[in-house]
ZAMARGU-4260 file (C-alpha; in steps of 0.2 Angstrom, whole numbers, plus 5000, padded with zeros to 4 digits):
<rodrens>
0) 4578/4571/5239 | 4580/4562/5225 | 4594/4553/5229 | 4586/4546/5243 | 4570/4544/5235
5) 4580/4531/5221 | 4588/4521/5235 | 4572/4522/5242 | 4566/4513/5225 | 4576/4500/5226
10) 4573/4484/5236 | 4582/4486/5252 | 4595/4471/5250 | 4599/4480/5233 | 4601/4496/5240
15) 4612/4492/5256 | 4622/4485/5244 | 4625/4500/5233 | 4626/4510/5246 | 4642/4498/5252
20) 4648/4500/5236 | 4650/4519/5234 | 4658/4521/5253 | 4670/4507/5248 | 4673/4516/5233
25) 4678/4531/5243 | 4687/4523/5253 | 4697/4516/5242 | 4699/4532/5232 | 4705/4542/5249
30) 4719/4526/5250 | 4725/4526/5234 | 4730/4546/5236 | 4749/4552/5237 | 4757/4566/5246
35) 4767/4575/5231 | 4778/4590/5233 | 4780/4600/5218 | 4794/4613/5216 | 4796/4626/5199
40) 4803/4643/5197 | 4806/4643/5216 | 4789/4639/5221 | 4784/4624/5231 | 4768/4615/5233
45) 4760/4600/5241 | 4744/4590/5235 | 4736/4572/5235 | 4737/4564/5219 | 4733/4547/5210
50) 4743/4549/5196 | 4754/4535/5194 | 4769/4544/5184 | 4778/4559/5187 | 4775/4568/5169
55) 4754/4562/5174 | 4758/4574/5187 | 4764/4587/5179 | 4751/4586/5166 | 4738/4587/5179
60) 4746/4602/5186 | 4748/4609/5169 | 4766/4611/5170 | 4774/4613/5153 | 4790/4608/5148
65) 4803/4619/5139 | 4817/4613/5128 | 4832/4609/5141 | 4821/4611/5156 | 4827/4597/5169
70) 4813/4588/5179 | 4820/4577/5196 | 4815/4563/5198 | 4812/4555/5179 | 4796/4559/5169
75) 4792/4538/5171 | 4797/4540/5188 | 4782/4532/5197 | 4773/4543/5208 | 4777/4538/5230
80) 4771/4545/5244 | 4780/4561/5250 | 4789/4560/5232 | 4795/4578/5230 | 4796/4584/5209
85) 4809/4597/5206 | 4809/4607/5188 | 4822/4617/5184 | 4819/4631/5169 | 4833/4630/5155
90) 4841/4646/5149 | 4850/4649/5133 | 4870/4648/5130 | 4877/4651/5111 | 4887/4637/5109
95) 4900/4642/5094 | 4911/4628/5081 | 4919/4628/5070 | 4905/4625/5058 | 4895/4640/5066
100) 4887/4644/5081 | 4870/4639/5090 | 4858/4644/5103 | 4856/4630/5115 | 4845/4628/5131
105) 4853/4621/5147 | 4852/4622/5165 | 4868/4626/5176 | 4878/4612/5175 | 4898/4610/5170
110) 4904/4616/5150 | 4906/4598/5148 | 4892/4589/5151 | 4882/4604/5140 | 4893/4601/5124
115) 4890/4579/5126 | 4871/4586/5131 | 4871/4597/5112 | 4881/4584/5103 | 4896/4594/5100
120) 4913/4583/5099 | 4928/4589/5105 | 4943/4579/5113 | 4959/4582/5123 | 4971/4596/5109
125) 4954/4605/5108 | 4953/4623/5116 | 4937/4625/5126 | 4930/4641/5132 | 4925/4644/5147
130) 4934/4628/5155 | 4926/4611/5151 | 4925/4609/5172 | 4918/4628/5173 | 4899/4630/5178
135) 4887/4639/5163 | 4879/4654/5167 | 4862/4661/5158 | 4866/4668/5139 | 4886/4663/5141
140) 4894/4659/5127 | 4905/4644/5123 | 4917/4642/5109 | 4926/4625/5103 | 4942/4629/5093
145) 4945/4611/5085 | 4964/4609/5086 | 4974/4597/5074 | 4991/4594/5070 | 5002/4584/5058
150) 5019/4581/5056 | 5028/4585/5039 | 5045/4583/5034 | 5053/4598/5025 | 5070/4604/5017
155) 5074/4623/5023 | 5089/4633/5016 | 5098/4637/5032 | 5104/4658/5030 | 5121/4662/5032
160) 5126/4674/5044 | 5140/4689/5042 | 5156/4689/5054 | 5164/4705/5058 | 5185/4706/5062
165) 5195/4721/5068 | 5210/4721/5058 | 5224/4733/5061 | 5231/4734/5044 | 5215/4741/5035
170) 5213/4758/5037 | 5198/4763/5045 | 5182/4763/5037 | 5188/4751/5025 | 5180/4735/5023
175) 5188/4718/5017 | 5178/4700/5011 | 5190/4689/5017 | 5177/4672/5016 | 5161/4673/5003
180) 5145/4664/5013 | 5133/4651/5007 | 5118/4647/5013 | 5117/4630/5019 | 5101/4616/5019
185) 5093/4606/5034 | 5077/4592/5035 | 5065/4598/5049 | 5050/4587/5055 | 5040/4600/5059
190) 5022/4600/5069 | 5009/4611/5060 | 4995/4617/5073 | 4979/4622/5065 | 4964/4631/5072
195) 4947/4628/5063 | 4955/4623/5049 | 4968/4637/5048 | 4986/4633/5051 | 4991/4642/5067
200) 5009/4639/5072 | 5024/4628/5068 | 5035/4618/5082 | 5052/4610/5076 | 5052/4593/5083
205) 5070/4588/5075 | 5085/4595/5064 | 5097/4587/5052 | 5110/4597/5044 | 5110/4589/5025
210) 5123/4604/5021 | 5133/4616/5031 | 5133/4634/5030 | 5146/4645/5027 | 5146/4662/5034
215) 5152/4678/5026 | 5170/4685/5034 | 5173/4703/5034 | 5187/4712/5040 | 5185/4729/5046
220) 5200/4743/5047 | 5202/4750/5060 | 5221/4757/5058 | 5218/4775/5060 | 5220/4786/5044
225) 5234/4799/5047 | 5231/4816/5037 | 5243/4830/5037 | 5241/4847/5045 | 5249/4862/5039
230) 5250/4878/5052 | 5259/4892/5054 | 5268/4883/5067 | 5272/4868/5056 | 5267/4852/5051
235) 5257/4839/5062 | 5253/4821/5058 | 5234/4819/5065 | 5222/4803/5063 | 5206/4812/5069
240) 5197/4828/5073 | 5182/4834/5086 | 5173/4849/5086 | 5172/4852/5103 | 5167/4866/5117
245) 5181/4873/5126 | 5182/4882/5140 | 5198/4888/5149 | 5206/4892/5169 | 5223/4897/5176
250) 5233/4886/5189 | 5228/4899/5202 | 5215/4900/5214 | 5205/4911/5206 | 5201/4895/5192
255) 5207/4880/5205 | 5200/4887/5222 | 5207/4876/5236 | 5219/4865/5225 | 5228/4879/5217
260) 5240/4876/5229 | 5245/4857/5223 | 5249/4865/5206 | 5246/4846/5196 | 5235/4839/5185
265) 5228/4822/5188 | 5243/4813/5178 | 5256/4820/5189 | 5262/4835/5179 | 5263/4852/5184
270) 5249/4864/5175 | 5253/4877/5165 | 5250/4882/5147 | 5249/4865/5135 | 5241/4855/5149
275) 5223/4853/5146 | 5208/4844/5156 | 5198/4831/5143 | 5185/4819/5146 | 5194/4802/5148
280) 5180/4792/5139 | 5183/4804/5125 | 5198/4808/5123 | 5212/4797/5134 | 5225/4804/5144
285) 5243/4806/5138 | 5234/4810/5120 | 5246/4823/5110 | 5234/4836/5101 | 5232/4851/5092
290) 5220/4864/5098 | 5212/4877/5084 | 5217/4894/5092 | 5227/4889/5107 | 5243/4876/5100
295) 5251/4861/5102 | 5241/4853/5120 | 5243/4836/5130 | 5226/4829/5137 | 5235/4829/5155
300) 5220/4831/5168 | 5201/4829/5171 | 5188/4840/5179 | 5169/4838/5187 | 5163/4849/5173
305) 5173/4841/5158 | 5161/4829/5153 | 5158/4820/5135 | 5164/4833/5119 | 5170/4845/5129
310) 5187/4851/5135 | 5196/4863/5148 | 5213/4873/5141 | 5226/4878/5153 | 5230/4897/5154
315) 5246/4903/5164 | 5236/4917/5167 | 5218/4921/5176 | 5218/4934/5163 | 5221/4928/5147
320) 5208/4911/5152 | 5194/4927/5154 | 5199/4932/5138 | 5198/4915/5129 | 5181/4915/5136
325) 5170/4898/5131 | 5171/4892/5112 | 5171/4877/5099 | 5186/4872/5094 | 5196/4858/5083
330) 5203/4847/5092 | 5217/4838/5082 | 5222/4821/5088 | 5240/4820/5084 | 5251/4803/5079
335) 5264/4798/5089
</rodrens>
């Protein structure tokens, strides 16, 4: 063969000793060979190596390097036996300012540390989303709201308010200024929030009063206004009138049932015609009145039924409460 046939050339001292050179030179290539372990996208291999740095490595493996991607240990990192190399792939977030937003490449690591990684500031008042302590996950997007504040001081008119009193010698519905209002002024230090630039809310920190308020004082009547009515019974003093439903029973059993046989209204008195049944929220008990179609009436008991606008005349008879049947009515309220 003809490498035999060159050592075979040579003079034999010359050739033993390039012979020794070429197994020394194996042998100290087999010696200078690593162990590596290298791990991407999941997927793990293990190879000798006499690369001296960890990015010679990957070179050699013709790993490429993405924007973001994170390699473990160092790219300079020297190369050791049994090193293991770990790459991790980046993916995209959108990473949004208030100057705009921006795709950014990252692997899974905490909001924070991907903002200081991307160069975007943001301190303590500013609103971070997700959480700064909040793990990123593939295409997620993060938002910086860049809060501010300042203090001001300001003069504000203070508003007066309107007061209402009951007074008993106004007639009702009538209206009386007894005080004329004015508004009054303050000094507020005041905290103005702003989001982005844009002022988002205000926060009274302090208040001096530089000039008292004085509110409006209105008295309202409420003495009832007394009109006269003219029937062919008389004259009646009244102060109001309802339109209500009436209905009407008899003290007997056939309207009463079981308590026919007390024969009194709730206040005491015994029924008959004039007595009438109201309800007390309406119309209180004891209330003289005149009734449209029935006569002079005192609201003098309460039933189940009578409930709101509605009232319950008294009959001496079943028959002539038949005969009123159910109707609306006025309802006087008489003076005393």
């Amino acid at each position: 063969m003809k490498g035999c046939r060159f050592f075979q050339k040579l003079p034999l001292p010359v050739g033993i000793a390039c012979l020794a050179f070429i197994i020394v030179s194996c042998f100290a290539y087999v010696l200078a060979l690593d162990q590596v372990q290298l791990e991407v996208d999941g997927k793990t291999v293990q190879f000798k190596t006499v690369r001296s740095t960890v990015k010679a490595v990957l070179a050699e493996r013709k790993i490429t390097l993405n924007p973001g991607d994170r390699v473990v240990p160092d790219l300079n990192a020297p190369v050791t036996e049994n090193l293991h190399i770990e790459v991790t792939r980046a993916f995209p977030v959108t990473i949004k300012t208030s100057s705009g937003q921006f795709e950014y490449y990252t692997v899974a690591r905490p909001v924070r540390e991907v903002l200081l990684s991307a160069n975007v500031a943001f301190d303590d008042d500013d609103r971070v989303t997700p959480a700064l302590d909040q793990w990123v996950e593939p295409h997620q997007e993060i938002e910086v709201v860049d809060v501010t504040s300042k203090v001001l001081t300001i003069t504000v008119p203070v508003k007066a308010a309107t007061e209402y009193l009951r007074d008993t010698t106004l007639e009702k519905g009538t209206k009386k200024v007894i005080q004329q209002g004015q508004d009054g002024l303050a000094e507020r230090q005041v905290k103005v929030v702003y989001e982005n630039g844009l002022e988002k809310k205000r926060i009274v920190l302090a208040e001096k009063i530089l000039k008292p308020k004085v509110n409006t004082v209105i008295a309202l009547g409420i003495k009832p206004i007394i009109r006269v009515l003219e029937t062919s019974r008389g004259s009646y003093r009244y102060y109001d009138v309802k339109v209500m439903d009436a209905t009407a029973y008899s003290p007997g059993p056939e309207s009463c049932g079981v308590y026919a046989k007390y024969g009194r209204t709730y206040t005491g008195k015994k029924a008959g015609f004039g007595l009438v049944a109201v309800d007390p929220r309406v119309i209180k008990l004891g209330t003289k009145l005149y009734i449209e179609g029935y006569g002079l009436a005192e609201a003098a008991d309460i039933g189940a039924a009578i409930k709101g606008n509605r009232i319950d005349l008294c009959f001496e008879t079943y028959r002539e409460a038949i005969m009123f049947g159910r109707k609306k009515v006025k309802v006087y309220i008489l003076s005393e």
